[in-house]
VOFIKOL-713192 format. One line per field, with one value per residue (C-alpha): x negated, y, z; residue number from 1; residue in three letters. Coordinates in pm, whole numbers. Each point is the difference from the previous one (the first is absolute). Layout:
REM residues N
px = (X/...)
py = (Y/...)
pz = (Z/...)
i = (NUM/...)
aa = (ALA/...)
REM end
This chain:
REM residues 605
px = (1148/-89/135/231/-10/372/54/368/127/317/102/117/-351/-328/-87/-157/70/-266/64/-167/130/-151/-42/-92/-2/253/54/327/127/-57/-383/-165/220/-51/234/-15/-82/153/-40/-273/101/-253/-289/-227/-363/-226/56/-366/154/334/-138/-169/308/238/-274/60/345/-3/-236/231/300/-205/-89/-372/-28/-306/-130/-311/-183/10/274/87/248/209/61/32/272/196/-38/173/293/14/-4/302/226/-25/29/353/85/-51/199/326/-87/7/349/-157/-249/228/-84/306/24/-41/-260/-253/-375/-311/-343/-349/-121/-363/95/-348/130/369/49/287/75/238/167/307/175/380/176/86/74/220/216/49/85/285/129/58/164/239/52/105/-295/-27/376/-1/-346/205/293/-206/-95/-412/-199/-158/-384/212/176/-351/-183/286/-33/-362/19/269/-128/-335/115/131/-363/-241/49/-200/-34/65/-363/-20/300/-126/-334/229/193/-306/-204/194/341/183/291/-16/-32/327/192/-133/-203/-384/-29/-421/97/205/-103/61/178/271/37/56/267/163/21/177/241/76/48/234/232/-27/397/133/-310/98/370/-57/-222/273/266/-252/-128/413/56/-308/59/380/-79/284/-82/108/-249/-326/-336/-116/-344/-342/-364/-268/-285/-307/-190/-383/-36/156/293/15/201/311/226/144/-369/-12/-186/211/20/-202/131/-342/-192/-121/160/-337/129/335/294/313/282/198/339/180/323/8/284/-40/-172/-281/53/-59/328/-159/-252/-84/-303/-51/-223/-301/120/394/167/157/308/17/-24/300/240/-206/8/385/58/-226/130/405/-134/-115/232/289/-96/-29/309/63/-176/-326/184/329/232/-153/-380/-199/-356/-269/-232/-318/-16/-174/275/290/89/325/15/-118/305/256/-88/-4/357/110/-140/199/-270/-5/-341/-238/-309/-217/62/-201/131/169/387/35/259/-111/254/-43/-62/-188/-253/71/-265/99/-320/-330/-161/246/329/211/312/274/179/259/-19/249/19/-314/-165/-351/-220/-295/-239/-290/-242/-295/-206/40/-83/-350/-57/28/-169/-277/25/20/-262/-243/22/-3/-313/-157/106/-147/-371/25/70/-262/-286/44/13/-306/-148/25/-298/-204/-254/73/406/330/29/140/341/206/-146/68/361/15/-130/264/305/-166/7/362/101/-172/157/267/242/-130/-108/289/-62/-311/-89/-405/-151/-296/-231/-143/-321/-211/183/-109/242/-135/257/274/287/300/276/249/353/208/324/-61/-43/195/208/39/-207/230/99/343/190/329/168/321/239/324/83/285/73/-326/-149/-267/-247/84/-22/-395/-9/68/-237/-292/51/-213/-332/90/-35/-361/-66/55/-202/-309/17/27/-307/-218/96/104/-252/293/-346/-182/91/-253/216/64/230/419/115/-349/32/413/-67/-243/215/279/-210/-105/375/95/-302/212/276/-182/-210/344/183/-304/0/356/-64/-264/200/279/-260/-123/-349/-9/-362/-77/-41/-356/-74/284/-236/-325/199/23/-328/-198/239/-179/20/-324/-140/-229/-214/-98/-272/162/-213/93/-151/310/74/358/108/281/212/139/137/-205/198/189/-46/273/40/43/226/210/18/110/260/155/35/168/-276/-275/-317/-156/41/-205/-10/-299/-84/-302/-209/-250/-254)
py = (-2623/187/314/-57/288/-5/175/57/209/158/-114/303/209/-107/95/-284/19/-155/-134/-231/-270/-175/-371/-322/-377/-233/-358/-136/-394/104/152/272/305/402/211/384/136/385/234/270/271/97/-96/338/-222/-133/-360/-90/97/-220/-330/224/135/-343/-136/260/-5/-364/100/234/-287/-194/216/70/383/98/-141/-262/154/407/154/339/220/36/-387/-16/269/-203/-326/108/196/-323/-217/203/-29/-386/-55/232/-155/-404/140/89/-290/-249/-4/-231/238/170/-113/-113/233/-313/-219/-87/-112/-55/5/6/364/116/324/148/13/159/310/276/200/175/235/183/221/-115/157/333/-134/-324/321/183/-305/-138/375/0/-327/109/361/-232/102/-341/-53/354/-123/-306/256/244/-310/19/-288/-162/162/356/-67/-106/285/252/-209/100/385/26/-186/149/307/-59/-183/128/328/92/14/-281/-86/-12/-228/-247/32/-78/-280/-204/63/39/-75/-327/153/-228/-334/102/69/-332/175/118/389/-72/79/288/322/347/35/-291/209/337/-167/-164/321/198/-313/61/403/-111/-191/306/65/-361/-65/302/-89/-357/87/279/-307/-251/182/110/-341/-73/262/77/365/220/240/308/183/43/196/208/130/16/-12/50/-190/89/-102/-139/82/322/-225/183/-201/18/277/-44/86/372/210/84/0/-271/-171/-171/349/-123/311/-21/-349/-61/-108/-232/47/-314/57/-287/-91/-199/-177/-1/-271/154/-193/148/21/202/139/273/154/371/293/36/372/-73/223/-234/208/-4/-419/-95/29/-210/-242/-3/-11/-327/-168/80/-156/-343/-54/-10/-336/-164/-186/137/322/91/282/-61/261/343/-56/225/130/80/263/239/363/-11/-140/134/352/131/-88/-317/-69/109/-243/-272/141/-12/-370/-144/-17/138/108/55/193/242/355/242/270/61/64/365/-76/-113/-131/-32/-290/-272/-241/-347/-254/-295/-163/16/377/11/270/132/258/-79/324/-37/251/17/-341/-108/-93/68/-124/194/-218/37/-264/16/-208/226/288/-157/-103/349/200/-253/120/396/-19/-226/298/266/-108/-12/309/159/-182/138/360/1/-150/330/182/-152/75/354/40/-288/119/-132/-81/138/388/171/125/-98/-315/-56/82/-228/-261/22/35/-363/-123/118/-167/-336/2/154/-258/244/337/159/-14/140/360/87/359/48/365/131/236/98/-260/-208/-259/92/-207/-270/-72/-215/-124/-290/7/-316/193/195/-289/-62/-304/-143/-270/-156/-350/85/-70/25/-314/83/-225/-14/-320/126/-313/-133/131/110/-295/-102/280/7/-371/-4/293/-181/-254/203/-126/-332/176/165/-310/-171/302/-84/-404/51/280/-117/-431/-82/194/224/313/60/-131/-108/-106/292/-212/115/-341/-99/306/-88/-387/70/243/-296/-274/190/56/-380/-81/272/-221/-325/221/158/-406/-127/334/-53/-367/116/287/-227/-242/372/5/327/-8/224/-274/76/-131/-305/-23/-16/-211/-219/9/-261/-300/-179/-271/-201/-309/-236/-274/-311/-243/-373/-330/-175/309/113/395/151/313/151/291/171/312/138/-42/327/202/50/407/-165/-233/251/208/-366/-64/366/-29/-376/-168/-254/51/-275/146/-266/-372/-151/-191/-297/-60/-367/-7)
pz = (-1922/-337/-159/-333/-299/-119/-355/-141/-255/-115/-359/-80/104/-95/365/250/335/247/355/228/216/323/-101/234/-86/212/-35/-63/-94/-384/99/9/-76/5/207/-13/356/-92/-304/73/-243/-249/200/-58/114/-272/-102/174/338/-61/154/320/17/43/238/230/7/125/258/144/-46/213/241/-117/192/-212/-324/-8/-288/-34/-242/-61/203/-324/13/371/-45/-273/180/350/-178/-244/289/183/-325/13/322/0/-344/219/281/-218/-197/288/252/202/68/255/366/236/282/213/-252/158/-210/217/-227/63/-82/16/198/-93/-362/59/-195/-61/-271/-258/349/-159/204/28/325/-149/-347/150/205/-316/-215/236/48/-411/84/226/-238/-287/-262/-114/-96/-167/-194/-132/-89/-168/-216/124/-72/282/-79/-68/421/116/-116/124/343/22/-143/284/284/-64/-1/327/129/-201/-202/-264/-394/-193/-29/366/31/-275/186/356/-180/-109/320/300/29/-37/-109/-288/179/192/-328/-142/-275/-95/-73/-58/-385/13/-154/51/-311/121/314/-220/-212/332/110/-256/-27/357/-40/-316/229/255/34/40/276/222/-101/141/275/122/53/153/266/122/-8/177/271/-17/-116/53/-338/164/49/-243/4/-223/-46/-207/7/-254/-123/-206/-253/32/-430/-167/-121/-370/-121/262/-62/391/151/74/279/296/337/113/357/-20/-42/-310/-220/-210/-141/-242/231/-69/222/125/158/194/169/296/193/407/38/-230/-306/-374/-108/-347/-111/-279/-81/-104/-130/242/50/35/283/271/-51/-310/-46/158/-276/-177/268/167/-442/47/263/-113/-346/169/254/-228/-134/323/186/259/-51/210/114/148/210/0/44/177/-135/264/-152/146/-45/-282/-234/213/-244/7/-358/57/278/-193/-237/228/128/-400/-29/299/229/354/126/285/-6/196/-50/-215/317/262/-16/12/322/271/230/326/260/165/-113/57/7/-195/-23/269/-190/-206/70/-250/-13/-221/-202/-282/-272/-264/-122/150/275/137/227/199/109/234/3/271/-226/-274/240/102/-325/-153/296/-53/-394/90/335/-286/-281/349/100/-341/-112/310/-55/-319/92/326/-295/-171/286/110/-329/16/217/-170/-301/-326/85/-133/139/-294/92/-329/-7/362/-82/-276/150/314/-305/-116/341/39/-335/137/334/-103/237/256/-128/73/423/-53/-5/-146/53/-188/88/-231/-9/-307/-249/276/238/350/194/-20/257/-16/159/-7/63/-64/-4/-333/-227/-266/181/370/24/292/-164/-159/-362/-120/-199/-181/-159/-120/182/287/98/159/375/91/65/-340/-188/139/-49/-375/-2/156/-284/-229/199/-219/-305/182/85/-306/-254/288/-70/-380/32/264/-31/-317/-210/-165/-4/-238/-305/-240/-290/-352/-205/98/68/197/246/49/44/244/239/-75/121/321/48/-34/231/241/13/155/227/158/20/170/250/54/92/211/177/85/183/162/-194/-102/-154/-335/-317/46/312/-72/-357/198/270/-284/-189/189/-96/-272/-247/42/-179/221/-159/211/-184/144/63/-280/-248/-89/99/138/-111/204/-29/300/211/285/329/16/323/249/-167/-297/74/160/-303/-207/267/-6/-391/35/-182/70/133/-238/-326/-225/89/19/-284/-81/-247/0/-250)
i = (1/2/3/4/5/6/7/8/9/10/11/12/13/14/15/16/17/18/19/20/21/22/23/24/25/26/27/28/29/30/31/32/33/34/35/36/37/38/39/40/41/42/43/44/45/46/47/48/49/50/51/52/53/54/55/56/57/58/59/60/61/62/63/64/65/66/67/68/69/70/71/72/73/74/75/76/77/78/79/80/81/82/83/84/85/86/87/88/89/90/91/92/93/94/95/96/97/98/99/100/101/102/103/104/105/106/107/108/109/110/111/112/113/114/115/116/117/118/119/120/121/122/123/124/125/126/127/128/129/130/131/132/133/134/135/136/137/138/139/140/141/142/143/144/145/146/147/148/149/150/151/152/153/154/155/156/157/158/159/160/161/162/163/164/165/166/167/168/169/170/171/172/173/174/175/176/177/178/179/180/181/182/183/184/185/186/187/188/189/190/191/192/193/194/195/196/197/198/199/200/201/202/203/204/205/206/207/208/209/210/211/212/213/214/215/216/217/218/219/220/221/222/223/224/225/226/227/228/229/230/231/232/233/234/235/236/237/238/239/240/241/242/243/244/245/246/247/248/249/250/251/252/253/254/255/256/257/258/259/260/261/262/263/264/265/266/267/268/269/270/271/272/273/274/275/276/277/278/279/280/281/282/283/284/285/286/287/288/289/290/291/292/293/294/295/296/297/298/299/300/301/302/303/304/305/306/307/308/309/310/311/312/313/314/315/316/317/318/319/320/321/322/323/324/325/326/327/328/329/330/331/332/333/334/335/336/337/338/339/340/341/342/343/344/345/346/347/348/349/350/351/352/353/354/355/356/357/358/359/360/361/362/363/364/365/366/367/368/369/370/371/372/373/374/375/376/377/378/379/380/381/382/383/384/385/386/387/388/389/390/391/392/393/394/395/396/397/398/399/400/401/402/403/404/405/406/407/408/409/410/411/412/413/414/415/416/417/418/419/420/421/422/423/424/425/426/427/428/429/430/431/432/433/434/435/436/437/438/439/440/441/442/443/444/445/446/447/448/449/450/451/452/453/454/455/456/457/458/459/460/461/462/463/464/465/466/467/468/469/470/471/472/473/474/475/476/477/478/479/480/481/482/483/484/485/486/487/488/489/490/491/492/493/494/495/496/497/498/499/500/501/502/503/504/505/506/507/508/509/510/511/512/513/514/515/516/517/518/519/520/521/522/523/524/525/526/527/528/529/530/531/532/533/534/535/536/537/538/539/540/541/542/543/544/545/546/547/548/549/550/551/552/553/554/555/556/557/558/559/560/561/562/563/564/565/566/567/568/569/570/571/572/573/574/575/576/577/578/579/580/581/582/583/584/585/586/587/588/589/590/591/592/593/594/595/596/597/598/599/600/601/602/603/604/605)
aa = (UNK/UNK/UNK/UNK/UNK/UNK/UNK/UNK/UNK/UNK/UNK/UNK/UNK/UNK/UNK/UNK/UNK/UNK/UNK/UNK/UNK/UNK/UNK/UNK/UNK/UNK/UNK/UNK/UNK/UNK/UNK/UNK/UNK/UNK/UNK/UNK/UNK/UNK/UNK/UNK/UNK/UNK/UNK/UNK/UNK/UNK/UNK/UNK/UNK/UNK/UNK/UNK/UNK/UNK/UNK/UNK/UNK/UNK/UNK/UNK/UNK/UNK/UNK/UNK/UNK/UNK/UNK/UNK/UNK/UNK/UNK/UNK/UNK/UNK/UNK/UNK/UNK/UNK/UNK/UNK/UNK/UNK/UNK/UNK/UNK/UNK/UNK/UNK/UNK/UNK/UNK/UNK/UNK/UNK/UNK/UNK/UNK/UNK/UNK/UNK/UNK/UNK/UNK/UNK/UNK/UNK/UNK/UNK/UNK/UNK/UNK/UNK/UNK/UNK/UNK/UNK/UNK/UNK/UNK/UNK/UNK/UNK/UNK/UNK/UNK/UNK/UNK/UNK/UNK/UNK/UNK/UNK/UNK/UNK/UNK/UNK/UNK/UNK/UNK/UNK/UNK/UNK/UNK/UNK/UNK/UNK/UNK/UNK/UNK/UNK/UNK/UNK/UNK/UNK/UNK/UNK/UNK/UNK/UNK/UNK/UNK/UNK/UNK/UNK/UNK/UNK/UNK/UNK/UNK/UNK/UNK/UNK/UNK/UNK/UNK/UNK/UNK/UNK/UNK/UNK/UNK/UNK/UNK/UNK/UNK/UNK/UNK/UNK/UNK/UNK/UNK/UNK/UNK/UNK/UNK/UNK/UNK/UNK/UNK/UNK/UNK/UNK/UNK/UNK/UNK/UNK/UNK/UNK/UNK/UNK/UNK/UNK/UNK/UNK/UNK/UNK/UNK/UNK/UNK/UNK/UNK/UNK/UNK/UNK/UNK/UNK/UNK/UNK/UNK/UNK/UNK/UNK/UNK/UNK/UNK/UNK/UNK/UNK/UNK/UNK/UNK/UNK/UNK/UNK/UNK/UNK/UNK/UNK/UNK/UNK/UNK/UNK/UNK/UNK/UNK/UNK/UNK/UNK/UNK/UNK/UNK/UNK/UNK/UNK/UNK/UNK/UNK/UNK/UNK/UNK/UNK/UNK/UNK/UNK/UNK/UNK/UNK/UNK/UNK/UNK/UNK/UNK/UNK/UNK/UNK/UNK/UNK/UNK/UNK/UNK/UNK/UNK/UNK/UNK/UNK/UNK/UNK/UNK/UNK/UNK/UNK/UNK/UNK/UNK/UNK/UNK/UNK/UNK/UNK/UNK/UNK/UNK/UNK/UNK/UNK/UNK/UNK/UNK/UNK/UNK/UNK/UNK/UNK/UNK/UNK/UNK/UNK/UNK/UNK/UNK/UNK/UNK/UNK/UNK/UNK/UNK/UNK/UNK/UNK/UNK/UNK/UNK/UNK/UNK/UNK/UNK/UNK/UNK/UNK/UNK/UNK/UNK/UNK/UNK/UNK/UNK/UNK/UNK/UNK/UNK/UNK/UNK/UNK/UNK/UNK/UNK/UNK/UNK/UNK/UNK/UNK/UNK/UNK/UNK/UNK/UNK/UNK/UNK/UNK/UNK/UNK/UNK/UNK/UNK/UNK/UNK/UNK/UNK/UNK/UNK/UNK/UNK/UNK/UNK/UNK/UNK/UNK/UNK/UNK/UNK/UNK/UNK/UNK/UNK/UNK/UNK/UNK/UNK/UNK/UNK/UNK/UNK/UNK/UNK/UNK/UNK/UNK/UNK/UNK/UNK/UNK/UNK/UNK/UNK/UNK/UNK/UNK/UNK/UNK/UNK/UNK/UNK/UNK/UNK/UNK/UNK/UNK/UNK/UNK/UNK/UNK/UNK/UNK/UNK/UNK/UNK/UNK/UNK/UNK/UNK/UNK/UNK/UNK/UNK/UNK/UNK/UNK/UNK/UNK/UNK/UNK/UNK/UNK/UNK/UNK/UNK/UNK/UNK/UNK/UNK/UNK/UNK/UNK/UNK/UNK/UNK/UNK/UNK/UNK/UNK/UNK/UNK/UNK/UNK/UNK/UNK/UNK/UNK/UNK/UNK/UNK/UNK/UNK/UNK/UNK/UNK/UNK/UNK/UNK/UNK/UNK/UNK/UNK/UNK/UNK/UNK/UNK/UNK/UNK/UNK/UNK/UNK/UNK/UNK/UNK/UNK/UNK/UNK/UNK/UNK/UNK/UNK/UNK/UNK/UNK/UNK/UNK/UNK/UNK/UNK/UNK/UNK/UNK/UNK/UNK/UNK/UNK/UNK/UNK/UNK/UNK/UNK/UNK/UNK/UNK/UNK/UNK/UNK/UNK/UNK/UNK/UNK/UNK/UNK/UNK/UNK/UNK/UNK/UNK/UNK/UNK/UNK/UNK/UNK/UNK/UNK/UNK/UNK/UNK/UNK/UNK/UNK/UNK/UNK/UNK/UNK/UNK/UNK/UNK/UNK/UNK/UNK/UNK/UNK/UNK/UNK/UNK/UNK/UNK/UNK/UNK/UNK/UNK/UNK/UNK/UNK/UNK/UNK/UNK/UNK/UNK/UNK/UNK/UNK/UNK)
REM end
């Protein structure tokens, strides 16, 4: 084998353009002939080095571990990943290459010599893939009129989204490195760059409406959605940069606690299986309240285009305290919806009568009020959960107050009585869940604080912390248990904001350019919508695992190439899937796919 300079150049630049090609001698009835191997690129490696460089290549074709004379780690480098192009490039070169799942072909190997290499992860990516499949990306792709690179590129951005989160460098790095992802779509990403990834990605945000549009239908085919009832709700994200140059990114209320970073609010509606039904993204310090016009506006504007509608009958919109203003519901009652939402208060009457438990801690009292109904709820877990809260900021508040009581007879501590006071204001303004039950005397002698006592009472704080909400809605016709059931839906949309967040690398953001920042909240929203198919899959098989643990479930099923050195000198080169464990296979058989997601594949030379 030799290395080839090729030179070309456009007639109408006085440019040359320089690549070099992989060249080896075979015989044929007419002679000798050359036959290019595979083009290198612009081979960056002086022309000295070329001949080193081809030597070692065929080493490694025929199975040659280490090199015979010494050679830099530079060439070493270029050989192997060389060496891994042609041997992909001769296995979807050669159909014959595919073994039979019964073929049988019995060599002499020197076992001493076997090697593996080129492990690509592929469990994880081959879950995501099929659950695209099954969503019908690859038919929208083809409508949207994307070529086949422009489909394979938005396959990775979304699957690795879902698998591996991260910037784009950090997925190119992922794509050329450790997945397989590639091999399953029938494609090589070890060219792709990040600014092919960046122009994938605004393409994607460009077709943003017809996606969600499409994706909306699919999945109520998929799951025979009922569209009555959606979830409404948002979260906010910030920014790793200052994001200048994004007029959306303003300080706010961070949900993060990162208030010291520009914010960019992302609001999304959800149907009750915890789809993404749409999505809209907002100023970092937009009220909840106040961003629901835009989005009921939103969702009225799509739906209208689709037959049937996404919102048939008289749906109903589940919505937390937060958003649920008495503005706010009167403009769902304007729009046609009907609504059900937590209560900023209590009703100011109180009627009376029994709880009745309708689920194991959970009672509730029904009480209609004008043309509503409410719901008081006590839930134990709720109790325990916020007596663990209050007894947590109790018990701090108290170490607090006994350290400057201490103090006051240690040299060199706080004794001055202002400053005593002020300091006991700040510690009311930090713990101020419980200040209100606590009562602080401070003596004073001289200018001096001489003594501090204090008391607790639970009863004077500002609420009862005994488990209890109201929900309201203006739904008459449902009872009880389902009033609280559509209620409890909203832990989808929880659940959902903590996947996109915490699995699907939604936080921080590192991009500054507009359509950078929205394509990336988009992509971690399409990657969403396979992560909730495969967990439905799962759920209806009763695996009820987190897409972490099904992703780490999933990580140790590889692609591996093994290398056996034959008898007769030649060397085997085959292609293969480890033997997936019985977790894994579970997680295969729940989602309705195989366990075997590359065939094994041969290479003689």
């Amino acid at each position: 084998m030799y290395i080839r300079e090729i030179q070309k150049k456009n007639p109408n630049s006085p440019k040359v353009f320089i690549s070099h090609r992989l060249i080896e001698s075979v015989r044929t009835p007419r002679g000798p002939r050359q036959k290019a191997v595979i083009n290198l690129g612009q081979l960056d490696l002086p022309k000295e080095n070329w001949k080193e460089l081809a030597n070692r290549i065929e080493d490694l074709l025929r199975g040659y571990k280490s090199s015979t004379v010494p050679i830099s780690a530079r060439i070493e480098t270029l050989a192997r990943h060389y060496t891994k192009q042609i041997l992909r490039k001769q296995r979807s070169e050669k159909k014959e290459a595919h073994v039979l799942e019964n073929e049988q072909d019995f060599r002499n190997v020197d076992i001493n010599a076997v090697s593996s290499s080129d492990g690509k992860s592929i469990g994880s990516e081959h879950a995501g893939l099929e659950a695209m499949k099954a969503l019908g990306f690859f038919d929208l792709f083809r409508q949207l009129g994307f070529t086949d690179d422009e489909s394979n590129l938005a396959t990775l951005q979304i699957v690795g989204r879902l698998v591996h989160p991260g910037s784009e460098r950090e997925l190119r790095r992922y794509a050329k490195e450790q997945s397989a992802l590639d091999e399953l779509l029938g494609t090589d990403f070890s060219s792709i760059g990040h600014n092919m990834l960046y122009h994938n990605s605004d393409l994607l945000f460009k077709h943003k409406e017809t996606i969600e549009r499409f994706l909306r239908m699919r999945s109520r085919e998929l799951f025979s959605l009922g569209e009555t009832i959606v979830l409404y709700d948002l979260t906010n994200t910030y920014f790793s940069g200052s994001a200048a140059g994004y007029k959306k990114a303003k300080r706010g209320r961070s949900k993060q606690k990162r208030s010291d970073r520009p914010l960019v609010t992302l609001g999304v509606v959800l149907d009750e299986r915890g789809f993404i039904k749409c999505s809209r993204i907002f100023d970092g310090n937009a009220g909840e309240p106040l961003t629901l016009v835009d989005m009921i506006n939103d969702i009225h504007s799509q739906v209208s285009r689709e037959t049937p509608p996404l919102l048939v009958a008289k749906p109903t919109i589940v919505m937390d305290a937060g958003i649920a203003s008495e503005d706010n519901l009167n403009l769902v009652r304007e729009n046609g919806f009907s609504y059900i939402v937590v209560s900023r208060s209590k009703p100011e009457h109180m009627e009376d009568g029994s709880f009745e438990q309708i689920k194991e801690g959970i009672k509730v009292k029904e009480m209609h009020i004008g043309n509503e109904t409410f719901l008081h709820c006590i839930s134990d877990g709720k109790m325990k959960k916020e007596q663990a809260i209050v007894n947590k900021a109790r018990d701090a508040l108290e170490q607090e107050i006994e350290y400057l009581s201490e103090g006051l007879n240690i040299k060199r501590r706080l004794k001055s009585y202002p400053k005593v006071l002020e300091r006991i204001g700040r510690l009311r303004q930090r713990y101020s869940r419980v200040s209100k039950g606590f009562s602080i005397d401070v003596k004073e002698h001289k200018g001096k604080a001489v003594k501090i006592t204090w008391h607790f009472n639970q009863s004077q704080l500002g609420k009862p912390y005994d488990g209890s909400y109201f929900i309201r809605t203006d739904r008459m016709d449902l009872s009880k248990n389902e009033i609280w059931s559509l209620y409890i839906m909203l832990t989808l949309v929880e659940d959902a904001f903590r996947c996109l967040k915490g699995e699907l690398g939604l936080r921080p953001n590192h991009h500054r350019k507009a359509d950078r920042i929205e394509g990336h909240l988009f992509i971690s929203i399409l990657a969403y919508h396979l992560l909730n198919y495969i967990r439905q899959n799962l759920r209806k098989a009763g695996i009820n695992h987190r897409w972490t643990t099904v992703r780490t479930l999933l990580q140790t099923h590889m692609a591996l190439s093994t290398h056996l050195p034959t008898a007769d000198g030649k060397m085997v080169h085959l292609r293969y899937c480890s033997i997936p464990t019985p977790r894994q296979v579970e997680v295969y058989s729940a989602m309705g796919i195989t366990s075997v997601p590359l065939k094994r594949t041969k290479v003689e030379i």
